[in-house]
C-alpha positions in Angstrom: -43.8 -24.2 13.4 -43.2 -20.9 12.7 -46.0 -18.1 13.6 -44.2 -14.7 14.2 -43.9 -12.6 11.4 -40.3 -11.7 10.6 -38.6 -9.4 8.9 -38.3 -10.9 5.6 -42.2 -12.1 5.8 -43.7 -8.4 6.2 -41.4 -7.6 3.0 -43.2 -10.2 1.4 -46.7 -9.4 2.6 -46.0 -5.5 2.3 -46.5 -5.3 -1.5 -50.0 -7.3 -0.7 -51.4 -4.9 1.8 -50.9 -1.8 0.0 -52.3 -3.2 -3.2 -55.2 -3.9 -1.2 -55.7 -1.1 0.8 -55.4 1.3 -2.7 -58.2 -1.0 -4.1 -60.1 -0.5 -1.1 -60.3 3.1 -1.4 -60.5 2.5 -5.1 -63.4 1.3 -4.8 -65.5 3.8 -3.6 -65.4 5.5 -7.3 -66.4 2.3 -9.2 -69.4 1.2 -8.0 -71.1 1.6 -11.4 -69.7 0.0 -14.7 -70.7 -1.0 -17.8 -72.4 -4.2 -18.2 -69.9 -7.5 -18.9 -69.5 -7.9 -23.0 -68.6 -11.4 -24.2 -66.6 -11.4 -27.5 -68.0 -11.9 -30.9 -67.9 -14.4 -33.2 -65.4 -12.6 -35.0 -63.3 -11.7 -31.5 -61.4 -13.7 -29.5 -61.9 -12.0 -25.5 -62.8 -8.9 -24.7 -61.0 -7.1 -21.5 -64.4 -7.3 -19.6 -64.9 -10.8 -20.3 -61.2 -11.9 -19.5 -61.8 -10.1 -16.1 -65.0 -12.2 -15.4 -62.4 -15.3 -16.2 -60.1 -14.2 -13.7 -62.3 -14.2 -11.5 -63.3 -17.8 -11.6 -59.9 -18.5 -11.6 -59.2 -17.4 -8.0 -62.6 -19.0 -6.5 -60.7 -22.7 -7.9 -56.7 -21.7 -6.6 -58.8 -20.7 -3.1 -60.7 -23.7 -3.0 -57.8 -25.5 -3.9 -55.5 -23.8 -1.5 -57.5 -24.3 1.5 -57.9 -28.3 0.5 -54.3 -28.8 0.3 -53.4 -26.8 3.5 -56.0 -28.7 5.3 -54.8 -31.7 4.1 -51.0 -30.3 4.5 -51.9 -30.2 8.2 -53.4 -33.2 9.0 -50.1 -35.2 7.1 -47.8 -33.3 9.0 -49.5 -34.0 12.2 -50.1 -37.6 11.6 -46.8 -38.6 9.9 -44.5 -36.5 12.3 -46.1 -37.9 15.2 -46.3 -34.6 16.7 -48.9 -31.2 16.7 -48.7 -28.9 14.0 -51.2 -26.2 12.9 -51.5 -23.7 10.2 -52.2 -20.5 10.4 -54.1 -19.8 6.6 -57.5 -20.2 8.2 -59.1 -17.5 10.5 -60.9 -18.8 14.1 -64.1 -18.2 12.3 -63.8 -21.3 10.6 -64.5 -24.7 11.8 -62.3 -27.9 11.0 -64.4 -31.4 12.0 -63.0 -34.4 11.1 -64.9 -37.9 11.3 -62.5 -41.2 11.3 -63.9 -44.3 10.1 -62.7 -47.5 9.1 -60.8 -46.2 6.0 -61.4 -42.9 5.9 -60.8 -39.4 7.3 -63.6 -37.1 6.6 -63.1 -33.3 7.2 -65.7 -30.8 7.4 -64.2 -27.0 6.8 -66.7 -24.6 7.9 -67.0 -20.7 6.9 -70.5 -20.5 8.3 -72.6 -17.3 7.3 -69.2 -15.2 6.3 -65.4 -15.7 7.3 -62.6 -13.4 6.2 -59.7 -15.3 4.8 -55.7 -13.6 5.5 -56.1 -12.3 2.0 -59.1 -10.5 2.2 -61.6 -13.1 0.6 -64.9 -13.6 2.3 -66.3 -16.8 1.9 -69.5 -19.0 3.3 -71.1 -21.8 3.6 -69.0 -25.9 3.7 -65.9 -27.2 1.2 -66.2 -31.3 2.7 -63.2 -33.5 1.9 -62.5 -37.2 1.8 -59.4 -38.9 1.9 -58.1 -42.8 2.8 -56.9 -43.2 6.7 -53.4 -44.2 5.7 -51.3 -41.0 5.9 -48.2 -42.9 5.1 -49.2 -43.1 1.3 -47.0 -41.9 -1.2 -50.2 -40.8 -3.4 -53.3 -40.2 -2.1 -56.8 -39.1 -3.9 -58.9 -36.2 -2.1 -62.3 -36.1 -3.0 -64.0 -32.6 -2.2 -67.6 -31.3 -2.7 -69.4 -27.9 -2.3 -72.3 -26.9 0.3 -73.6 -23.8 0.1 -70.5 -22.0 -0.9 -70.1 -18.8 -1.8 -66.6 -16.5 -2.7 -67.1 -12.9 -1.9 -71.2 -13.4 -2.5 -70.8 -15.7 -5.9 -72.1 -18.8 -5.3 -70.6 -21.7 -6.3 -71.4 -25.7 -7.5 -69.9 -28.2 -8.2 -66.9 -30.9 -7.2 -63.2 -31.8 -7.7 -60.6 -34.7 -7.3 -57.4 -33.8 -6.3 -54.1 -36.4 -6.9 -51.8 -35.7 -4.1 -48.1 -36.8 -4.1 -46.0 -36.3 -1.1 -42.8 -35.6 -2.7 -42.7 -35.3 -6.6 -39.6 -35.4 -8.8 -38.4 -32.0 -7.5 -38.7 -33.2 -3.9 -42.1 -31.1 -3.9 -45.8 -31.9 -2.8 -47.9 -32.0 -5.3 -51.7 -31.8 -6.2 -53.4 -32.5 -9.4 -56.6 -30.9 -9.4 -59.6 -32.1 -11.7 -62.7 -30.1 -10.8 -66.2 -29.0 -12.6 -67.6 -25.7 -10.6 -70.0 -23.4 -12.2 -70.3 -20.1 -10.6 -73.9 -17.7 -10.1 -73.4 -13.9 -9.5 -76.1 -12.0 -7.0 -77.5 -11.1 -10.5 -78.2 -14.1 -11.8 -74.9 -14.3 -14.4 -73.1 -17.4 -14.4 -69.8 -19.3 -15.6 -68.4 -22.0 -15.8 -65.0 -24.1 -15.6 -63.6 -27.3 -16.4 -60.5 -29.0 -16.3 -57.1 -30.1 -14.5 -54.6 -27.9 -13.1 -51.6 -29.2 -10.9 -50.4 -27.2 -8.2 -46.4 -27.7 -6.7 -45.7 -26.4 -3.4 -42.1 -24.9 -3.8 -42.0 -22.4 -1.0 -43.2 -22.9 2.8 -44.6 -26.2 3.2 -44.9 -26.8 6.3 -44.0 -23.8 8.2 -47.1 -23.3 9.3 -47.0 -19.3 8.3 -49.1 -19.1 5.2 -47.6 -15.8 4.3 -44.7 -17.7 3.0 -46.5 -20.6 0.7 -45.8 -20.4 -3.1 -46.7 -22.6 -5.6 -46.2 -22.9 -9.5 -49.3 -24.0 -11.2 -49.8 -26.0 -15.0 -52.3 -27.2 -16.8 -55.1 -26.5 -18.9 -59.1 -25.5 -18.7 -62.6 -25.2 -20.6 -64.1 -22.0 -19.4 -67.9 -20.9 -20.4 -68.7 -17.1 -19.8 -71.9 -15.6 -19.4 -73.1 -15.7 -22.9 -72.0 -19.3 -23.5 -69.0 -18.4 -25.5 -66.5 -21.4 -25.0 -62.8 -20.5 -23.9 -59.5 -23.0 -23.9 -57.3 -22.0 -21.5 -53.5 -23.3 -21.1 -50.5 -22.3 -19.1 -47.9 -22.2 -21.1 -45.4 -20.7 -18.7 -46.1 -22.1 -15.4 -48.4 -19.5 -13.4 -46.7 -18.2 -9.5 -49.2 -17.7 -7.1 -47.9 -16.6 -3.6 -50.2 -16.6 -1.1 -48.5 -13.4 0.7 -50.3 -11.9 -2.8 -53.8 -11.6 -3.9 -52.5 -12.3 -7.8 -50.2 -14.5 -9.9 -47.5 -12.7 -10.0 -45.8 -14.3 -13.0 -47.1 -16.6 -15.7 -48.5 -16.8 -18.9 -51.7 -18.5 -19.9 -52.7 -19.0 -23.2 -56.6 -18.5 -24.4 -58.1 -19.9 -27.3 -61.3 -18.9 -29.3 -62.8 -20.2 -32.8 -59.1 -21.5 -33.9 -57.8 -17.7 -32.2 -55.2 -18.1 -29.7 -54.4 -15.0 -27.1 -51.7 -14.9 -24.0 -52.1 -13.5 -21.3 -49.0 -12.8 -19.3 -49.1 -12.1 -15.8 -45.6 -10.4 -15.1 -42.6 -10.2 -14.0 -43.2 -11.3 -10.6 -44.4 -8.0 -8.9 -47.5 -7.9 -6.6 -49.9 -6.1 -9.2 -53.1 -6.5 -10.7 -52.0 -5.9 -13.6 -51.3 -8.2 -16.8 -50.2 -7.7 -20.4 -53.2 -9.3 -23.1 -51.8 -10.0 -26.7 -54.4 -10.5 -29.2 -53.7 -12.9 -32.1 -52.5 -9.4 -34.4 -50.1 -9.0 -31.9 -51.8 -6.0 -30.4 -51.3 -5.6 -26.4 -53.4 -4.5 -24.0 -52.2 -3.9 -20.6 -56.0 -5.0 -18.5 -56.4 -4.7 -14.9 -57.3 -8.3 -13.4 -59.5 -7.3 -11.0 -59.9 -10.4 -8.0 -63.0 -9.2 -6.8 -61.8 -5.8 -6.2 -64.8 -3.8 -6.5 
């Protein structure tokens, strides 16, 4: 288990922290902007609404993340026959787990607010259900929503997870199928659909979250505020580091009334940004803002 932070781990995490601290002061100078704008018929995305989407993109990889890494910890423990704990969860949370006959029910806690390592604040219960027998190859995780809320957006809804211990890479793997519709304090909402699968390449089971990477696929039905209906598809898997607050590389291709978009993340830097080609070929370099307002 490995909890000190190194060297090479503060070089990773470095490129996180100033990011965030420039947004935080950033953010004293934005608090008024104009109102969200879906596209028109004749438009595929605007930048406004694709921000909006990005958003609800991270509430699913957090929700996801934390599942898996509770999950992570609990195989590790059980299967090695020995303790292990993460570090990705703050104290503010509280982990219960229930045994019965066939199951292992967890309850994962935020309570009325709980900072996350990245800056996320998040309330309210994520529940998940899994069989007792850790020795499974392939295991389903069943996980529901109570009361949740991601940095004051509340959030519905459910997902079932496919989780492979080792995949064809030598990797662990979850397949994520979830339906979440998100509210905003005023009264917006969105929704997504979907399955995305999630390989853990980097840092499983180190128990340092600042090293955890994982290369995501798949492909979503997203509904913005207006009711304007969005495809979304990685066509070049998407790297999310958890030692960063974005993907860092990737692209994801967006679809509209027989339009089709990419959005392409980067080059692997620690950045906000990403580059947004429209179906003319025009780009658009759009901030991607992760709640960082």
């Amino acid at each position: 288990m490995k909890k000190s932070l190194n060297p090479m781990n503060f070089m990773k995490i470095a490129p996180f922290a100033l990011v965030l601290s420039f947004f935080v002061l950033a953010s004293c100078t934005n608090e008024e902007e104009d109102p969200i704008v879906e596209a028109s018929n004749d438009e595929l995305i605007t930048v406004a609404e694709l921000q909006v989407s990005d958003e609800t993109e991270m509430i699913s990889e957090e929700v996801s993340t934390i599942a898996e890494d509770v999950y992570a910890a609990d195989e590790i423990s059980l299967t090695a026959k020995s303790d292990y704990a993460s570090d990705y969860l703050p104290d503010c949370v509280t982990i219960t787990t229930v045994v019965t006959d066939t199951t292992r029910e967890k309850t994962i806690d935020f309570g009325e607010g709980c900072e996350l390592p990245n800056g996320n604040m998040l309330s309210g219960i994520i529940n998940l259900s899994y069989a007792k027998d850790m020795e499974a190859a392939s295991k389903s995780i069943a996980l529901t929503l109570e009361n949740f809320t991601f940095n004051g957006v509340a959030v519905e809804g459910s997902a079932d997870i496919l989780r492979v211990r080792s995949n064809e890479n030598g990797n662990p793997q979850g397949t994520v199928n979830a339906s979440f519709e998100a509210t905003w304090p005023n009264g917006d909402t969105a929704s997504f659909t979907g399955t995305r699968t999630r390989e853990w390449i980097e840092g499983f089971g180190t128990g340092f979250w600042g090293d955890n990477v994982f290369l995501i696929t798949g492909k979503r039905t997203y509904i913005g505020r207006l009711g304007n209906v969005y495809m979304k598809e990685v066509i070049v898997p998407l790297r999310r580091e958890l030692a960063c607050r974005f993907i860092v590389s990737g692209i994801l291709e967006i679809s509209r009334n027989d339009n089709t978009a990419s959005l392409d993340f980067g080059d692997g830097n620690c950045d906000a940004k990403g580059t947004l080609t429209q179906p003319d070929g025009t780009e658009t370099e759009v901030f991607l803002r992760r709640f960082l307002k």
